[in-house]
C-alpha positions as CSV (number, residue, x, y, z in Angstrom):
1,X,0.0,0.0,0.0
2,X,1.6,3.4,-0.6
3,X,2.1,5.6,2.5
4,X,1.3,9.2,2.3
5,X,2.5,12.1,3.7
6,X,1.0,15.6,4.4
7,X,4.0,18.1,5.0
8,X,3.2,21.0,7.1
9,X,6.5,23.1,6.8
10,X,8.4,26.2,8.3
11,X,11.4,28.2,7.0
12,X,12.8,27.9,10.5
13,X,11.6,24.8,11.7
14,X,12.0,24.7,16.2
15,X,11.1,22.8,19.0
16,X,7.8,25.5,19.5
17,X,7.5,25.6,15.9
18,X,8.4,22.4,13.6
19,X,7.9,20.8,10.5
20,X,4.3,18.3,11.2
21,X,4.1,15.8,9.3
22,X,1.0,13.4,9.2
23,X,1.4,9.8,8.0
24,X,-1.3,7.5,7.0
25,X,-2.3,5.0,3.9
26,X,-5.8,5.3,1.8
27,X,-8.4,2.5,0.5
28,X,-12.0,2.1,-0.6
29,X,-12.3,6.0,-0.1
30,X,-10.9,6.2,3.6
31,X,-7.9,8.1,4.2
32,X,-6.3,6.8,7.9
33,X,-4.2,9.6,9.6
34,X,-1.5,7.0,11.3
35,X,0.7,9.2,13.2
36,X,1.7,12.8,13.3
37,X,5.4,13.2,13.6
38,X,7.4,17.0,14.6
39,X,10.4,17.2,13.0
40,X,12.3,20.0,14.4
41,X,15.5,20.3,11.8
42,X,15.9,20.2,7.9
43,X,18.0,17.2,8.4
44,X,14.5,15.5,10.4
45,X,13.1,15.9,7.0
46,X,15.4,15.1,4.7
47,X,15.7,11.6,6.6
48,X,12.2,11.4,6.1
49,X,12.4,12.3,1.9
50,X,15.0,9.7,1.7
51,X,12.9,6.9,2.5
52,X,12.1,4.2,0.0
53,X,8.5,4.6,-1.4
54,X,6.1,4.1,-2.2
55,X,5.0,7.2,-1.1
56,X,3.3,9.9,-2.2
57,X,3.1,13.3,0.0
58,X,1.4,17.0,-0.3
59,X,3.9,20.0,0.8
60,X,2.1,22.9,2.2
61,X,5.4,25.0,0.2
62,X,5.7,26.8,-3.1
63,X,7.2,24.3,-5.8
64,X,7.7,27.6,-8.1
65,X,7.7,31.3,-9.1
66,X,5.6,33.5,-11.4
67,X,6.6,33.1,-15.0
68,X,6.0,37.1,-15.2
69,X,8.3,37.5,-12.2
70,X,11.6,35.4,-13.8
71,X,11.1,37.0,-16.9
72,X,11.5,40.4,-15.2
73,X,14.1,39.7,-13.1
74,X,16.1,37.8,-16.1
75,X,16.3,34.3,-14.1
76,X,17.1,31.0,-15.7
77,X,13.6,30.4,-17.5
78,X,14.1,26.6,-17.0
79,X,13.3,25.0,-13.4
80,X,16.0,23.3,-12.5
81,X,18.5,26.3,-12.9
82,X,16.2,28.7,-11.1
83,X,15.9,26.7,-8.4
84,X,19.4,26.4,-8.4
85,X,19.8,30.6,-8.6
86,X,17.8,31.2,-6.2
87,X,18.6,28.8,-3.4
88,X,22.0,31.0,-4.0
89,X,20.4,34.2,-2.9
90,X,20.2,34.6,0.8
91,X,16.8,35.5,2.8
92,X,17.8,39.1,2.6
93,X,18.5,38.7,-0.8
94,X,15.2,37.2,-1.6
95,X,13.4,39.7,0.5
96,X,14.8,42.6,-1.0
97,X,14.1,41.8,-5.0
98,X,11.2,40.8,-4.2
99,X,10.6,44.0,-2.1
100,X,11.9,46.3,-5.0
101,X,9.7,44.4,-8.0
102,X,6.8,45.3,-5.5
103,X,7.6,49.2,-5.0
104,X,7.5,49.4,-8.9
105,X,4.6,48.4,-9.9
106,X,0.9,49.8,-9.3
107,X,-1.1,48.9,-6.4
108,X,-3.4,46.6,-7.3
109,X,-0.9,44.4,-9.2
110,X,2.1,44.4,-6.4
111,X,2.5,40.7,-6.8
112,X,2.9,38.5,-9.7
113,X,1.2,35.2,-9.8
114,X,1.1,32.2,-11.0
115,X,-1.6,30.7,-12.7
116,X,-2.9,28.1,-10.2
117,X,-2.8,30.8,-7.4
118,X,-5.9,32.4,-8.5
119,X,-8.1,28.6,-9.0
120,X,-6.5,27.6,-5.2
121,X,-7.1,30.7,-3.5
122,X,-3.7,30.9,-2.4
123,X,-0.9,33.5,-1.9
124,X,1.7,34.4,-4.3
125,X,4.6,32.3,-4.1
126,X,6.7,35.5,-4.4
127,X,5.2,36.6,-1.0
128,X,8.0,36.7,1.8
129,X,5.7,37.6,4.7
130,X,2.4,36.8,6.1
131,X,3.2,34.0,5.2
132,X,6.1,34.1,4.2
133,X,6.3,31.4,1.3
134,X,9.0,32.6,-0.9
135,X,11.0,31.5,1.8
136,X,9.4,28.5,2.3
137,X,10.0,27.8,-1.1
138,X,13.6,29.0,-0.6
139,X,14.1,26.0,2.5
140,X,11.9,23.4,0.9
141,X,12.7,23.0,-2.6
142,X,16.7,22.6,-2.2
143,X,15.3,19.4,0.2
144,X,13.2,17.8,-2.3
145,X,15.9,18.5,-5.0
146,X,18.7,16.5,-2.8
147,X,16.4,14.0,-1.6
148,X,15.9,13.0,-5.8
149,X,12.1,12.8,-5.4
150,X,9.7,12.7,-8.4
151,X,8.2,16.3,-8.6
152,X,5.3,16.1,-11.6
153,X,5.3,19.1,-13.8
154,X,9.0,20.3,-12.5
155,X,11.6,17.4,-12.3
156,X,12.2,13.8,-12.6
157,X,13.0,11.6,-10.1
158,X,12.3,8.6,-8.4
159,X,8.8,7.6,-9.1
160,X,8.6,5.8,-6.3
161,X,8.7,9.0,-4.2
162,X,6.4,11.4,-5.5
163,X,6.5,14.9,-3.5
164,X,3.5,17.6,-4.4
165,X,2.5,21.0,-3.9
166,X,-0.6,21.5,-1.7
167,X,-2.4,24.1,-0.1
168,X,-4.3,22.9,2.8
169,X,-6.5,26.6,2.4
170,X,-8.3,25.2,-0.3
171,X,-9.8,22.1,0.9
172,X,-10.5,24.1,4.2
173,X,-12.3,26.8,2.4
174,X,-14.3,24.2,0.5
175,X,-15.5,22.4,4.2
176,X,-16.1,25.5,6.0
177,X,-15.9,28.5,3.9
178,X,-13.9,31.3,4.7
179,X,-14.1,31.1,8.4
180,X,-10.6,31.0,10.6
181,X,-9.5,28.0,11.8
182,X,-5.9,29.2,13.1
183,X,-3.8,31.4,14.7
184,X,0.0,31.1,15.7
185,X,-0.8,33.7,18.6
186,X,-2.3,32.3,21.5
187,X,-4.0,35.2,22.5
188,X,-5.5,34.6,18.7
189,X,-6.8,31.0,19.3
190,X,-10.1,31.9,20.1
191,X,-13.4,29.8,20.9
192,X,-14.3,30.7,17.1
193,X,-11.0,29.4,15.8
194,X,-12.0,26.3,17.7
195,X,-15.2,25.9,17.0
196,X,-14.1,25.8,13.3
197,X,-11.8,23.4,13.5
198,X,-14.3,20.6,15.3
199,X,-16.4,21.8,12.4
200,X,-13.7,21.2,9.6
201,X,-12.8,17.5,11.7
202,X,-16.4,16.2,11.4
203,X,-16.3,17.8,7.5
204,X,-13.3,15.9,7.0
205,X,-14.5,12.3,8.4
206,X,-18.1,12.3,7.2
207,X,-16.0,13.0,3.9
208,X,-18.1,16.4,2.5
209,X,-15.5,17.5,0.4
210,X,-15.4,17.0,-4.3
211,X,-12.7,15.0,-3.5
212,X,-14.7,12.1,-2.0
213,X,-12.5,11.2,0.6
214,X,-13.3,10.3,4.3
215,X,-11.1,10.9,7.2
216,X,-10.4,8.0,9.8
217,X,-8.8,9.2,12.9
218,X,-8.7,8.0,16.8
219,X,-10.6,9.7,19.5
220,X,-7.2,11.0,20.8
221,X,-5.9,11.8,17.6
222,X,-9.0,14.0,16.7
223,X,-9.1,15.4,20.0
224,X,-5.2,16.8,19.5
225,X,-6.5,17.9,16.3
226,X,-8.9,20.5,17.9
227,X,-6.7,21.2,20.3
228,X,-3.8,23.1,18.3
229,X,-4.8,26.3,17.8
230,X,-2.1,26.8,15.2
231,X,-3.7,24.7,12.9
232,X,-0.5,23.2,11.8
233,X,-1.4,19.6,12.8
234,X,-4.3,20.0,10.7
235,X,-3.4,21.2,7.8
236,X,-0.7,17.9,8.0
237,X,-3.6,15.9,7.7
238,X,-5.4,18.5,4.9
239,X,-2.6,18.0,3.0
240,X,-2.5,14.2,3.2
241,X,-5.8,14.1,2.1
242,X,-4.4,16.1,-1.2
243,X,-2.0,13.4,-1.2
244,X,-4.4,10.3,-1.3
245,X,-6.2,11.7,-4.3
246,X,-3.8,12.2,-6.0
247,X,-2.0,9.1,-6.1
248,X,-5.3,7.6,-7.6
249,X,-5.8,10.1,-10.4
250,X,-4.0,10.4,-13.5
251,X,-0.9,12.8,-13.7
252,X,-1.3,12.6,-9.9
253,X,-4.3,15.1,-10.5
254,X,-2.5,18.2,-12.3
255,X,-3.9,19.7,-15.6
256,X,-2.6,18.2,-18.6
257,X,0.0,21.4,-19.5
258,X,1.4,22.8,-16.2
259,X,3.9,25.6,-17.1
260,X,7.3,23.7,-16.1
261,X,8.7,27.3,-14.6
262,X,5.5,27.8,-11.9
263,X,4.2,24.2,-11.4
264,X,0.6,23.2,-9.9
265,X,-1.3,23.3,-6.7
266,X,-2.6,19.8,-6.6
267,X,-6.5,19.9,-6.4
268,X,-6.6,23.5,-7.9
């Protein structure tokens, strides 16, 4: 049975703050949350990466960058060698080119975007705060590159290992609209935050959402779930369910041309 993993990642992964990841397996249309692991270094997860597969996981990370933006900039225009410039840049680096494309351009249009950004709801992967994905990106992809996993759309690799962009947003917006479920502040994690998330657990088990997938988890398991106001434990599991639907649908469930600079959100 191939295992699946649901990624929930930091630029800076810590004891308070690490890397969640939820491991399970899928049949007959029941996805079964195993464990949750917290990895609290880049090494942690690159152990992880390098283990045989099958496998197939969902990485709450941007695999790629606005065609619109490399062109500007004058970055390699194939993946591989942009990945490779900018995992060169430092933080700063990346903060401040991004900063200065910004500062040029009209508000309204700030940020470029890629074209599944719009159909996932999600933030531009050029964004380095709140949240701060571009330098998610700028941690994650370097680990998936050295670990040799199969990235669809981007690189070859081992096809055995098959690692995925997902954003747990959009299967959260779908259960329970646009309603927060999460806040890294504790003042923040309110009785509504909490409320939500319950909601979005039953959602997720009684299997509500067009990807037609239930959710098996323990009492104790589910319980933890509600528990963590950051959300980070559940949007593990969110992404694992990306995960198990796309290792049953062709192409691992991207569109049939995915631009090989800017990738795919997998369910978008």
């Amino acid at each position: 049975m191939t295992r699946l993993l649901g990624v929930d990642f930091t630029s800076r992964p810590t004891r308070r703050k690490p890397i969640t990841i939820a491991v399970g397996d899928a049949a007959g249309g029941v996805v079964r949350v195993a464990r949750l692991d917290a990895v609290e270094t880049f090494d942690g997860l690159a152990a992880v990466l390098a283990e045989p597969g099958p496998w197939v996981g969902g990485f709450d990370f941007p695999f790629g960058l606005s065609r619109e933006l490399v062109q500007a900039l004058g970055w390699p225009g194939d993946w591989p060698a942009l990945m490779d410039h900018y995992a060169g840049l430092s933080r700063d680096a990346v903060r401040e080119t991004f900063a200065a494309f910004c500062a040029a351009r009209p508000v309204g249009g700030k940020f470029a975007h890629r074209a599944t950004e719009q159909p996932a709801g999600a933030s531009p992967s050029m964004k380095w705060v709140n949240p701060p994905v571009a330098l998610m990106m700028h941690a994650g992809v370097p680990l998936l590159r050295a670990a040799g996993v199969h990235i669809p759309g981007l690189a070859d690799g081992d096809p055995q290992r098959v690692a995925l962009e997902a954003y747990p947003g959009l299967l959260a917006r779908e259960l329970i609209g646009t309603r927060s479920y999460k806040n890294d502040a504790p003042a923040r994690q309110t009785p509504e935050r909490l409320i939500a998330r319950k909601d979005l657990l039953e959602a997720l088990e009684q299997g509500r959402s067009r990807l037609g997938l239930r959710v098996r988890l323990t009492h104790a398991m589910r319980d933890g779930l509600a528990a963590d106001g950051s959300g980070d434990r559940l949007d593990a599991v969110l992404c694992l369910v990306f995960a198990a639907w796309a290792a049953t649908q062709p192409r691992h469930g991207l569109p049939a041309t995915v631009d090989p600079v800017e990738g795919w959100i997998v369910g978008a």
